[in-house]
N, C-alpha and C positions, 0 to 999 in steps of 0.2 A: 926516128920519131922524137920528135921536142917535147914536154911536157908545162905545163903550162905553171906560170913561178907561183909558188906557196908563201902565204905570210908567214913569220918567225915566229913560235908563241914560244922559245925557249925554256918548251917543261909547265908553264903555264896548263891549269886545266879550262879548256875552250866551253863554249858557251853551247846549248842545243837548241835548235830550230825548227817550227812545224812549217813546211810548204804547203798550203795547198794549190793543185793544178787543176785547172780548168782548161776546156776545147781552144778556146781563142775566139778574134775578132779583129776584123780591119782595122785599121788605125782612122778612116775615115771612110763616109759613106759614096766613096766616088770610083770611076772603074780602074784607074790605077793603083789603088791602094786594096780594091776587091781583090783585083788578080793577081798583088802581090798573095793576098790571104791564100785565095783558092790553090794558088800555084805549090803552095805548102802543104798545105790541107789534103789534097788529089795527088800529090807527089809520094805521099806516103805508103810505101807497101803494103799497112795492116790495113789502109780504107781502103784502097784498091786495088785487089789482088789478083794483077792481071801482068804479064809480066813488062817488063819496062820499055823496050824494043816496040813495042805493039800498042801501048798506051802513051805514054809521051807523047808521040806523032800529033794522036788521036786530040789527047789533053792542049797540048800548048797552040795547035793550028784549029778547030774545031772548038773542045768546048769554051775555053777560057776565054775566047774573044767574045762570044756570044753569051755563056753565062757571066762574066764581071758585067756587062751594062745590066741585064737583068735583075743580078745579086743589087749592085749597088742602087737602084731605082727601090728593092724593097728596102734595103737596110735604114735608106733616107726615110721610110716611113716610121720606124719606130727609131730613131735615133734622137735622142736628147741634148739639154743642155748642157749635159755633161760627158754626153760621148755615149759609146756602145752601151745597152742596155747591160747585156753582159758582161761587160769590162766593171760597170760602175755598181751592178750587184756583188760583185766578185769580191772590191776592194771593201765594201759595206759587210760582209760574210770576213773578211780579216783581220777590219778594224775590232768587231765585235767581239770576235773567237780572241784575238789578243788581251781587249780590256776584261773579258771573263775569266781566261788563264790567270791573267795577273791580280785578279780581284780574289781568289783562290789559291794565291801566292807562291804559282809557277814563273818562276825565273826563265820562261822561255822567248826568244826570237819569232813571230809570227809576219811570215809572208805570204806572196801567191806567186805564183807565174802562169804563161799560156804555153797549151803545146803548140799551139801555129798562132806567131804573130806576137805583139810586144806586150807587157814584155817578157823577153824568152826564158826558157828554162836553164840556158847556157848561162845568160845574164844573172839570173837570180842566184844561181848557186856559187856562180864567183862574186857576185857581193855579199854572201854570206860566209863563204873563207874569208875572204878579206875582215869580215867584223868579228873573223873569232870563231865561228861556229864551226863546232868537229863532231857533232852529232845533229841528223836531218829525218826527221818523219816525214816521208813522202806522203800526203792524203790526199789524193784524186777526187773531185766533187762530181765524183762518180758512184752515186750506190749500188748499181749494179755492175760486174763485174764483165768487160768485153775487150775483146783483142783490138779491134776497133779505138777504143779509146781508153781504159786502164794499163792496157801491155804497153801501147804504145806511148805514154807518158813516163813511163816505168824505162823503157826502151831509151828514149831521149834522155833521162836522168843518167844513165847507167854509162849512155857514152860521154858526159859529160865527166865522169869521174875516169873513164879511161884516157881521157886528157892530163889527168891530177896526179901530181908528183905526189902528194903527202892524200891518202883518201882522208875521207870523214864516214864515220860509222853511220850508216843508212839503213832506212827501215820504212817499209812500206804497209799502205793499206791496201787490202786487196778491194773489201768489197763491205757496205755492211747493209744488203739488199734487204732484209730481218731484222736489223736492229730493233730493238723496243723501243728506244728515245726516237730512233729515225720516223719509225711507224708511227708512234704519236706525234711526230709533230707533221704529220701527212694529215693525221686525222683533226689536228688543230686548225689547219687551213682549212681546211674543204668544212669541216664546222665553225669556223669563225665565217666565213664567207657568206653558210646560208644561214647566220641569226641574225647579219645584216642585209641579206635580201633575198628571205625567206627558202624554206626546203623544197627542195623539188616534192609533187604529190605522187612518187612511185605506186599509188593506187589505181591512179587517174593513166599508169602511163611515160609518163614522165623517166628520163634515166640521168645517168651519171656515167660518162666515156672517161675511162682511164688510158690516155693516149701516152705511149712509149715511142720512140726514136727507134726507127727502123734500123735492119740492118739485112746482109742476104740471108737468103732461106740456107743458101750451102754451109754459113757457117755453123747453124744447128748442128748438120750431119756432119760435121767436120771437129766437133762437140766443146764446140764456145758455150760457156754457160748460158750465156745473157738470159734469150729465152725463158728459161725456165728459172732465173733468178726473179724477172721481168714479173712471171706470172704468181710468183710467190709472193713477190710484194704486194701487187694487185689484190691476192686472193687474202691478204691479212689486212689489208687497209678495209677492205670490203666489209671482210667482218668487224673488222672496230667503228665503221660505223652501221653494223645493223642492218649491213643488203647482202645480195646472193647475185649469183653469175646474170639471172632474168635483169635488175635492177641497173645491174652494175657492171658495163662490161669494159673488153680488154681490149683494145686497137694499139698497131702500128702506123707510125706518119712516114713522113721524107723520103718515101722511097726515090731511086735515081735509078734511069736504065733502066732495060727492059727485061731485066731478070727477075726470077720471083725472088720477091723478100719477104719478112715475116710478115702472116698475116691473122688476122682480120685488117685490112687498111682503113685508114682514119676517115679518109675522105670519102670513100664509097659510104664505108657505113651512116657517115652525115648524112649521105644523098638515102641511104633507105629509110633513116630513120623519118628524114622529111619527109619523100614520100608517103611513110605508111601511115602520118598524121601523129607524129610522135610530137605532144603541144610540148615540151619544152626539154630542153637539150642542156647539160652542164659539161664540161669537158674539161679536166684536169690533167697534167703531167708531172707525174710523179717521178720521173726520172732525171728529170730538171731541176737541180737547183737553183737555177736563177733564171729570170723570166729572157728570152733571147730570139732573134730572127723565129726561131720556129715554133716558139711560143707565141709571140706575140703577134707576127705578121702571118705566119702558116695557118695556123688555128684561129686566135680571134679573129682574123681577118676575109683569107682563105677558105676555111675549116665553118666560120659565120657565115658566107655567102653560099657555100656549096648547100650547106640546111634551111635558109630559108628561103630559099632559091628554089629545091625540091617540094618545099610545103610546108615547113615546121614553121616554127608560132615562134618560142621565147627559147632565143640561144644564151647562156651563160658560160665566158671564160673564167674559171678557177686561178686565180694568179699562180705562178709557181713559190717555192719557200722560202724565195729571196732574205731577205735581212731578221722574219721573222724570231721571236724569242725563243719558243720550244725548237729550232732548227738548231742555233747557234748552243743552247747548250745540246743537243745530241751532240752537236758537232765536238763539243769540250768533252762530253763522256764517250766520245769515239778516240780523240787526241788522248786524253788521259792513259787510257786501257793500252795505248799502243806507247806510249810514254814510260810505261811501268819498269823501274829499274835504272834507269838511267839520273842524274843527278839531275835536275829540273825546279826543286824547291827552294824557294830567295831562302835567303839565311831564318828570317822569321818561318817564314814554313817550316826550315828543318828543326827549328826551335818549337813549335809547334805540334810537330809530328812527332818529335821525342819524348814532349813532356805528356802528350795522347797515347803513347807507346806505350810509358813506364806508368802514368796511371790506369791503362787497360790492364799492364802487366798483375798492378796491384790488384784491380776487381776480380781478375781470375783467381790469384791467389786467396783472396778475400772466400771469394766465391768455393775454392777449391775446399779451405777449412770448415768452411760454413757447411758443406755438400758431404765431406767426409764426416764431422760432429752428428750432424742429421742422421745417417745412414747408423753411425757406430750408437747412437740413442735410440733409432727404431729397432735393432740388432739387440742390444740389451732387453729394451724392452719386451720382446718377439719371447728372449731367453725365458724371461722370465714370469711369460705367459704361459709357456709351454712348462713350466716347473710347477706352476700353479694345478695346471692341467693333470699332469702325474700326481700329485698330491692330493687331487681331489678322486681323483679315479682309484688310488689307491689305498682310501681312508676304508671304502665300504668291503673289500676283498678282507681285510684285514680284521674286521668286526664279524665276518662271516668266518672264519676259520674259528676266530675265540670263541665264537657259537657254539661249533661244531664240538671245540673239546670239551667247552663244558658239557657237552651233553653225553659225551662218551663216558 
């Protein structure tokens, strides 16, 4: 085995990098460039766990030829001037998290890559040898945790360093499906949303679908977190804004194949809530960081017609957390915490953090004599409360005995 050439940093101490990795995306919305995507995407043992002999066949003569014109007819619906929705929220989510590290005076590298599609994960991480960098936080813009897509990013990382003559110290994030920053800035969307085009009247009726990215039902019992990460998040977004499981509930989308996946499904439930006369419908994905095919074409599009198709009144799409403010610092107090330890401050920060150091060190000190004086003055004082005490108690014992003798 050859291993792939290392730059010379000759003792040199190298520089460290936060990657974040996202799912991917065609490089263009046409069927040749879908079924590059798909062919990657469906090739993967963690999405498809079916073994290879028997899916292949199936994949490359069946679906591929028929799902690329499909894929590529929706992606042309929401594709922009500047390319994949996905692609161009991704690099808006790196530019940001970059100019915030550094405004914060982290001396850090800030990139992205895709696990399927450009550009790769192999790519990014040898342009980041190349420029130096010998420490890499893997951050997956994944907050829930699933084999499906955090192992499997983590997976591609890992065999890229098994290529690597000289490694770089690597460090991942698993998951941070709870965060408090993450969770607020869940609840800053879905509340900036309706102060600009008003609250739903959950009195009236009215809900709020928190739609998750499917996955199969066997990988539950099989005991992938997601699930129940999924529902957790759900179950604290709920609360921070002020609704209950009736108000607020929990759907799975995209299912593929006719096996069960997790459920409540997104779609049926649109179709009941229309039917049952449910006037207006909000629909969020909270597990999406950035608005993409199944955001924006699945649900606003798909996910709109199947509900007011049934009967519902007023559909609302929840944008996902794309480039938002409160997202991008979660995102800095998620890099941070996993950053801990490692050299990462420009010179003035560590200048900064020393002289924060040695003046904390001082206030404790400060604090320490101020706290010890205090204590050794309430202690004096205490004494000689209680001297007092005895002195008084034992003026009258003393006046009663001289009584006593004189009258003997």
């Amino acid at each position: 085995m050859r291993f792939d050439p290392e730059p010379i940093s000759h003792g040199q101490s190298g520089k460290t990098a936060v990657l974040l990795i996202n799912l991917g995306t065609p490089d263009e919305p046409r069927p040749a460039a879908v079924r590059r995507y798909l062919r990657e995407f469906l090739s993967d043992p963690r999405v498809v766990e079916i073994p290879s002999l028997v899916w292949q066949p199936l994949l490359r003569l069946v679906i591929l030829p028929f799902r690329s014109r499909q894929s590529a007819q929706k992606y042309a619906t929401v594709w922009t001037r500047d390319g994949s929705p996905l692609k161009v929220n991704t690099e808006h989510q790196t530019n940001a998290l970059r100019a915030l590290l550094h405004a914060n005076d982290y001396d850090v590298v800030v990139d992205y890559a895709m696990r399927y599609g450009n550009p790769s994960i192999p790519e990014r991480i040898r342009a980041l040898r190349q420029n130096g960098v010998e420490r890499i936080l893997v951050l997956p813009l994944y907050p829930q945790y699933s084999s499906s897509t955090t192992a499997t990013a983590s997976d591609a990382v890992f065999r890229v360093l098994g290529r690597l003559r000289n490694q770089p110290d690597v460090r991942t994030v698993r998951d941070y499906h709870d965060h408090p920053a993450y969770i607020e800035a869940l609840r800053q969307q879905v509340e900036g949303y309706w102060l600009q085009n008003g609250r739903p009247d959950f009195a009236a009726g009215e809900r709020l679908l928190l739609s998750f990215h499917g996955v199969p039902r066997r990988t539950l019992d099989l005991g992938d977190p997601y699930h129940d990460q999924c529902v957790k998040t759900a179950r604290l977004l709920a609360a921070a804004l002020g609704l209950d499981e009736t108000t607020c509930r929990l759907t799975f989308q995209s299912r593929f194949g006719k096996a069960e996946w997790l459920q409540p499904y997104t779609a049926p439930t649109l179709e009941e809530l229309g039917r049952g006369g449910t006037p207006r419908v909000d629909v969020f994905c909270p597990g999406f960081t950035s608005d993409c095919l199944e955001t924006l074409e699945e649900i606003n599009m798909e996910g709109r017609q199947a509900y007011l198709t049934a009967g519902g009144k007023l559909f609302h799409f929840i944008p996902c957390l794309n480039g938002a403010s409160a997202w991008i610092t979660a995102l800095g107090e998620i890099a941070a915490r996993h950053l801990q330890g490692w050299p990462v401050l420009s010179p003035q920060g560590e200048a900064d953090a020393s002289a924060a150091a040695v003046a904390s060190t001082r206030q404790r000190q400060v604090a320490a004599v101020a706290a010890f004086e205090e204590a050794s003055a309430a202690a004096a004082a205490a004494a000689q409360a209680q001297m007092q005490t005895q002195a008084q108690t034992a003026s009258p014992s003393e006046g009663a005995h001289g009584e006593a003798g004189a009258r003997s």
